[in-house]
C-alpha positions, 0 to 999 in steps of 0.5 A: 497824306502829311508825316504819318508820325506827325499825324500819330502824335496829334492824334495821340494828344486829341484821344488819349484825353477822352480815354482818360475821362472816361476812366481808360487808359489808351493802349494804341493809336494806329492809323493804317490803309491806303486812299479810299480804305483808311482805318484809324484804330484805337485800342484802349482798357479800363485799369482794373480789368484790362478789358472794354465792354461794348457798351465802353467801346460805344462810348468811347467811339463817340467822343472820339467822333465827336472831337475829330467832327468839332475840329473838323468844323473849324478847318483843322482836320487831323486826318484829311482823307476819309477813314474809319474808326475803329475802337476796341479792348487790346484783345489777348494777344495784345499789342505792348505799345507802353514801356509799363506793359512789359513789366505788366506781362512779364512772365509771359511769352511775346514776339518783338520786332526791333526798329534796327538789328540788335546783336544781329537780331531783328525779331525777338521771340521768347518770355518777358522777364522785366524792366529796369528803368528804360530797359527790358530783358526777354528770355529768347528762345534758344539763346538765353536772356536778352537786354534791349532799350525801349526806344529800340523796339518797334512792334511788340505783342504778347503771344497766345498761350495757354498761360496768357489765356488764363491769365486774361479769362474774363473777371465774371462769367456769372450769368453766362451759363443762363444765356446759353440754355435760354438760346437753346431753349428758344431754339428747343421750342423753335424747332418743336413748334415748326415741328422739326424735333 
């Protein structure tokens, strides 16, 4: 396989354009699996509710599909071996990719992974607390407030709490309750019927 930066940023350049059309904003594009189980993930939300719905995420796919299948027709594969796609919503443990996503979540407690060692740390544990242009100071655990750049950070995720898990509940869960007394009542009848109640 060519340079896999190279190959992340074609693909970047090709997705994020379809995201955008759809009115999402791409939050990852990671390409990652040996020969014969290669994965290509792309992770994205809708601005206003930080969320894709299945149907979005269908959506989405297909575009991407599509895109990758014209240029493939022309003999200009971006990836050259086989691979999946896969598409989904950050989830709520998300993954911060953008300088904008550690100001967004600030307040809320996530794990940093440096590219190099930083006042003898490789990995960051603790609460964001901002950016200040390309900078961003997390609370770490035990040690007090650290400032790191940007361009040092090599993976970053928010960390499930419970502060996290009300903040990324779902905007509407109107209708929900319905659907499940209608399961269980079709499981109700189901069972009465097969004479199991």
């Amino acid at each position: 396989m060519a340079d896999p930066d190279l190959i992340r940023a074609k693909l970047n350049a090709l997705i994020d354009p379809e995201a955008k059309a759809l009115g999402f904003d791409l939050v990852r594009v990671k390409l990652f699996g040996g020969a014969g189980d290669l994965t290509l993930q792309v992770m994205a939300e809708r601005p206003d509710t930080r969320q894709l719905t299945i149907d979005d995420c269908a959506e989405l796919s297909r575009r991407i599909s599509d895109r990758l299948d014209e240029l493939e027709e022309q003999g200009k594969d971006v990836i050259d071996e086989e691979y999946r796609l896969e598409v989904s919503s950050p989830g709520i443990d998300r993954p911060l990719t953008r300088l904008a996503d550690f100001a967004d979540w600030a307040g809320h407690e996530a794990r940093i992974v440096l590219a190099q060692p930083v006042e003898g740390r490789k990995q960051l544990t603790g609460i964001l607390k901002g950016v200040e242009g390309d900078t961003i100071t997390i609370d770490v655990r035990k040690q007090g407030d650290m400032t790191i750049d940007f361009a040092d950070v090599g993976d970053a995720k928010l960390l499930l709490t419970d502060r996290l898990i009300a903040a990324t509940r779902p905007l509407s869960i109107e209708g929900a309750e319905e659907e499940v007394f209608e399961d269980n009542d079709d499981a109700l009848e189901s069972a009465e019927d097969e004479g199991l109640n």
